[in-house]
C-alpha positions in Angstrom: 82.7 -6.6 10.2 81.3 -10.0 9.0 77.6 -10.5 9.0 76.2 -12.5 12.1 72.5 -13.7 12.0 70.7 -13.6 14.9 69.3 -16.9 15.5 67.1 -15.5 18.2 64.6 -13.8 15.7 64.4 -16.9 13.4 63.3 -18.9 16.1 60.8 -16.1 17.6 60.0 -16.2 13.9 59.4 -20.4 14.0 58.0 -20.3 17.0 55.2 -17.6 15.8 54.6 -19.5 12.3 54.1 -23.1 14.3 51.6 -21.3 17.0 49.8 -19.9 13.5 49.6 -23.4 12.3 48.7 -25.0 15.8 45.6 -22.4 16.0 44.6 -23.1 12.2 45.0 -27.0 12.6 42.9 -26.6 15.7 40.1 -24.6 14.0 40.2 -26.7 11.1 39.6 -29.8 13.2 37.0 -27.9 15.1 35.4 -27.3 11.9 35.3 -31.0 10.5 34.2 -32.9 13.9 31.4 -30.2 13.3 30.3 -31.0 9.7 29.9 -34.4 11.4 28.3 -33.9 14.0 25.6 -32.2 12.4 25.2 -34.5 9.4 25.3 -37.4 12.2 22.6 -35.4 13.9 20.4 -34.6 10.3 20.8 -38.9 9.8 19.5 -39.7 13.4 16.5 -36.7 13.0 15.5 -38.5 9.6 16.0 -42.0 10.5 13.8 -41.7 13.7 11.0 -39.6 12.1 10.7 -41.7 9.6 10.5 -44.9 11.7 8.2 -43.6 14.0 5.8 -41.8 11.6 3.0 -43.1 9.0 6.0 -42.3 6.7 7.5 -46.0 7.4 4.8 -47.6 5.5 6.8 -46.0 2.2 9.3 -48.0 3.0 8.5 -50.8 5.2 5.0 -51.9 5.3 3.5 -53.8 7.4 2.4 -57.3 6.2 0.8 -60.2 7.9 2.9 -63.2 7.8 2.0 -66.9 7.7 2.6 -67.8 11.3 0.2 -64.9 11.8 2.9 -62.0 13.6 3.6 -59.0 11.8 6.2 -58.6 9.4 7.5 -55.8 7.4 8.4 -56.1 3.8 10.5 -54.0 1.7 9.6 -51.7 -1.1 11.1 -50.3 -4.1 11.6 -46.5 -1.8 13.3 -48.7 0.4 16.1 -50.1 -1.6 16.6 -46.6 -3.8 17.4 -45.4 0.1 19.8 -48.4 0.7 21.7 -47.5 -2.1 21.4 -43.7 -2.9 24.1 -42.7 -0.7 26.7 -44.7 -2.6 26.1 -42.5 -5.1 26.5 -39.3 -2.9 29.6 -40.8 -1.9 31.1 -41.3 -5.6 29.9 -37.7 -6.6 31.3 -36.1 -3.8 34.5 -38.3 -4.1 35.3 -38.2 -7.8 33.6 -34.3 -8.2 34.8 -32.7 -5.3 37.3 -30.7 -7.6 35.2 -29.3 -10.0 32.1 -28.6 -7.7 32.0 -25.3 -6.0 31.7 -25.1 -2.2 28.0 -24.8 -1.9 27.4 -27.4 -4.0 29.6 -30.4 -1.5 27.8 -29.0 1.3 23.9 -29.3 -0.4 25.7 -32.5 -1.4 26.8 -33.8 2.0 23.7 -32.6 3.7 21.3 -34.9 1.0 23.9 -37.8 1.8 23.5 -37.5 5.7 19.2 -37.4 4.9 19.4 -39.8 2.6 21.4 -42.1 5.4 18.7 -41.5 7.5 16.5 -42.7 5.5 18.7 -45.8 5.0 18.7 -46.6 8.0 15.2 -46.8 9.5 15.0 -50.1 9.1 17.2 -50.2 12.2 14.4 -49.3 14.6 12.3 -52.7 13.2 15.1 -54.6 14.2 16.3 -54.0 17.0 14.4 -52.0 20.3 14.8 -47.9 20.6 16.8 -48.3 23.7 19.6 -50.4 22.6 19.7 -48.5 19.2 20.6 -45.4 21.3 22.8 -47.3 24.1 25.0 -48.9 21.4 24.9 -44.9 19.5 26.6 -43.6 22.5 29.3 -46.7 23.1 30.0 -45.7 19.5 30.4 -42.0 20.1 32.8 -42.8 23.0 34.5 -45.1 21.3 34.8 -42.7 18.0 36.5 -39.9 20.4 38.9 -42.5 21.8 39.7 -43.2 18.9 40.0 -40.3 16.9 41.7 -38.0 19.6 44.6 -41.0 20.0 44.9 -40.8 15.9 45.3 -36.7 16.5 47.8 -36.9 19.3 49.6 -39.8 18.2 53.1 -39.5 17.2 53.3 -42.8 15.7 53.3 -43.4 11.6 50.1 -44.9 11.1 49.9 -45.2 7.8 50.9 -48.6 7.1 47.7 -49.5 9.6 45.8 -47.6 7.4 46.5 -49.4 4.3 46.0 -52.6 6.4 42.6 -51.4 7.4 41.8 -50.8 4.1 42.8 -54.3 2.7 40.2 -55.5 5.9 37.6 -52.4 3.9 37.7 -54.7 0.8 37.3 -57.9 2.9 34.4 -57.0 4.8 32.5 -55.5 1.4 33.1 -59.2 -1.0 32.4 -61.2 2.7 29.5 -59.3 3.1 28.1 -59.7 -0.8 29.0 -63.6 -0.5 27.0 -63.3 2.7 23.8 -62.0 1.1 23.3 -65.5 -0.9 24.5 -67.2 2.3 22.7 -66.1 4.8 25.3 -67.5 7.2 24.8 -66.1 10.5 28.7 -67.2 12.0 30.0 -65.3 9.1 27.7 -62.1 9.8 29.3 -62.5 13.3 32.5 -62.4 11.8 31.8 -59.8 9.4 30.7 -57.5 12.6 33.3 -58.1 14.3 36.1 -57.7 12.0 34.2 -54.5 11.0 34.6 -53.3 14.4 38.5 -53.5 14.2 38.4 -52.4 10.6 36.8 -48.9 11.6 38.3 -48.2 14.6 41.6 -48.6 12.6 40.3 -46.4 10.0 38.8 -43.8 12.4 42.7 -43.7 13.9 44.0 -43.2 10.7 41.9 -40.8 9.0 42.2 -38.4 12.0 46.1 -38.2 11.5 45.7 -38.2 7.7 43.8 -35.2 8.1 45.7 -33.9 10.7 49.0 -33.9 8.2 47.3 -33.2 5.3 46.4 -29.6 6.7 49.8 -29.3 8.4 51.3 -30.2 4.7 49.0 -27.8 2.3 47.8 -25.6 5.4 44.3 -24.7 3.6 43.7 -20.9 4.3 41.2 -19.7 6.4 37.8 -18.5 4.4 39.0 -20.1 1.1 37.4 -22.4 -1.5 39.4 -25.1 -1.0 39.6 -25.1 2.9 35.5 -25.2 2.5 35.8 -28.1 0.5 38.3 -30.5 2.6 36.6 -29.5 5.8 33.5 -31.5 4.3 35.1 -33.8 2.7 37.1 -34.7 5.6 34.0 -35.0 7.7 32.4 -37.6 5.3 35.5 -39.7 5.8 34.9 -39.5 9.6 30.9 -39.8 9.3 31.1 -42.7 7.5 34.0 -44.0 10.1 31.2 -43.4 12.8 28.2 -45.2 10.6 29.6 -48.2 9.7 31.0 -48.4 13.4 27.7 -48.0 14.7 26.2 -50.5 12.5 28.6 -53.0 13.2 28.3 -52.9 16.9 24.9 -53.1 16.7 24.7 -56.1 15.2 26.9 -57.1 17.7 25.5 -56.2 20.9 22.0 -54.7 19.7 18.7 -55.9 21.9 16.5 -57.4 18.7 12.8 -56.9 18.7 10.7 -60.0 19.8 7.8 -58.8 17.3 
């Protein structure tokens, strides 16, 4: 008698492997949204102790103007913090292989405090209350965002590479802008960046998403600790420059 497969266990079979990968790709997710979240939480813990402690005069001293209001002048501390966490973000991007596990996370968790400190200069500028109203349009608009890039079916890869033409574009507009001091093209600048990240936010969800559906990391291993954080920078900093960019946008400004 010829041989007859039963198709019936080959599909129990798929059916069982995809529900495996479903509940992995859900955990994994789970897993990076919460290495966000907590570094997002670490930033805003640093940024706002910093600002409203004795601690801001390391970065931002007061000083006494020439119209007689009080200013605040930038010191050395505060530009080391500016730029620090470009630094965290090459290491962790072009080291990521050859670092162990423990080592991304101690590295991710300096970035995200180093952030913070970054961005204290925000609460000079611009008054508490807006800082956290525009924090949560930002959060809603991240999980818009992200959770359409997750349950999308359309290819959006070709928006990504878009996006990240509009990356490069916003970073030389925003260097010209620092000699030019133009405030139409910092309006520009914001607002583009608005579009640029929401893009990318979209994007990088799904990219993530497929990369786990293509490799599937395995639960508990090296390399599934390692994405997971790395995966959340890419999202943190999605949420960051988001945040940044609507506030100068819609942010309230201090009168003082």
């Amino acid at each position: 008698m010829a041989y007859s497969p039963d198709y019936r266990a080959y599909s129990a079979q798929s059916a069982t492997s995809a529900a495996m990968l479903d509940a992995g790709l859900r955990a994994y997710m789970l897993r990076v949204y919460n290495w966000m979240a907590s570094g997002l939480l670490l930033t805003g813990i640093v940024a706002y102790a910093i600002a409203h402690t004795s601690a801001m005069e390391l970065f931002y001293p007061a000083v006494r103007l020439a119209s007689g209001r009080i200013g605040h002048s930038a010191t050395p501390l505060a530009y080391v913090a500016m730029f620090a966490p470009l630094a965290f973000v090459l290491v962790l991007q072009f080291g990521v292989n050859r670092m162990s596990a423990t080592s991304v996370q101690a590295l991710f968790w300096a970035f995200c405090a180093t952030m913070g400190a970054s961005l204290t200069n925000i609460f000079l500028i611009y008054t508490g209350t807006s800082v956290f109203q525009v924090f949560f349009i930002t959060a809603g608009t991240f999980a818009a965002t992200s959770i359409y890039g997750y349950t999308t079916k359309a290819d959006l890869s070709k928006m990504g590479s878009f996006m990240m033409m509009g990356l490069f574009g916003l970073i030389i507009a925003s260097l010209v802008n620092i000699f030019m001091q133009s405030s139409a093209l910092q309006f520009a600048i914001s607002l583009v960046g608005v579009v640029v990240f929401i893009g990318l936010t979209a994007w990088d969800t799904q990219r993530i998403k497929g990369d786990y559906v293509q490799f599937a990391y395995a639960e508990g291993t090296e390399e599934a600790a390692k994405r997971g954080v790395f995966d959340a920078l890419a999202l943190y900093l999605n949420f960051i420059n988001l945040f940044t960019m609507l506030l100068q946008l819609i942010g309230v400004r201090n009168n003082n």
